[in-house]
C-alpha positions in Angstrom: 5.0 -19.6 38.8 3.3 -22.1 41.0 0.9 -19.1 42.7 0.6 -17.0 39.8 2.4 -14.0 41.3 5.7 -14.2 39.2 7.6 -15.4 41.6 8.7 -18.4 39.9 12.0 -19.6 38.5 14.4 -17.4 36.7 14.7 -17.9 33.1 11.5 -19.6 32.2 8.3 -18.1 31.1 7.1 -15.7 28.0 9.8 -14.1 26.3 12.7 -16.3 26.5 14.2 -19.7 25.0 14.8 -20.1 21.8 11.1 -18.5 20.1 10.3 -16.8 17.1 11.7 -13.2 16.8 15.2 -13.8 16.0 16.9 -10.8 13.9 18.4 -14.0 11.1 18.2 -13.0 7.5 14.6 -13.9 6.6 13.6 -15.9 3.9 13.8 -14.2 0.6 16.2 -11.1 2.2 19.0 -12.3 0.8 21.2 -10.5 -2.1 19.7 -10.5 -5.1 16.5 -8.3 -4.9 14.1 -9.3 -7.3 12.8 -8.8 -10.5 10.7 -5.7 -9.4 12.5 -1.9 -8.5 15.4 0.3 -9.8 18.7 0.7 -10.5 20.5 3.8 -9.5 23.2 5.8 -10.8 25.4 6.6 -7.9 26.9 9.8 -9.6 24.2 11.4 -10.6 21.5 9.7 -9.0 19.3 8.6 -11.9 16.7 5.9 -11.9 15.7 3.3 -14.7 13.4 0.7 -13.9 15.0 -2.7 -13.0 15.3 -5.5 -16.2 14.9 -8.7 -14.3 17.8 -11.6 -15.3 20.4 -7.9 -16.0 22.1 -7.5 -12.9 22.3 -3.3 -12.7 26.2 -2.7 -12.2 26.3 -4.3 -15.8 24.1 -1.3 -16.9 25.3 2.2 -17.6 23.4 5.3 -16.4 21.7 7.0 -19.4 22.6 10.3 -18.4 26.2 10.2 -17.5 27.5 6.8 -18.0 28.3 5.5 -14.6 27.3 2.3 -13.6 24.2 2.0 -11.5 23.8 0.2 -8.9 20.6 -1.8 -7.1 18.7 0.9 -5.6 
């Protein structure tokens, strides 16, 4: 933009190249989910707080015996 006018080449100037913003799986997003939250029954929809190092489909819901899943 050699006047200021935005009239200059396409394809250069804010908002493109290669930036932040990109929609990649950010750090710490990946499968497991921490030791905080719950797991969920998917039957009956029953939540029991999260035991961190048990993954929750090796749990069974208390209610109804399902296996919960990470909720």
């Amino acid at each position: 933009m050699p006047r200021g006018d935005g009239t200059g080449p396409r394809g250069q100037g804010p908002g493109t190249g290669r930036g932040k913003g990109g929609r990649g799986m950010g750090r710490g997003q990946g499968l497991g989910a921490g030791p905080a939250g719950y797991c969920v029954c998917p039957a009956c929809g029953e939540k029991v707080p999260h035991k961190p190092g048990v993954p929750c489909n090796t749990m069974s819901c208390p209610k109804c015996g399902a296996r919960l899943t990470r909720g």
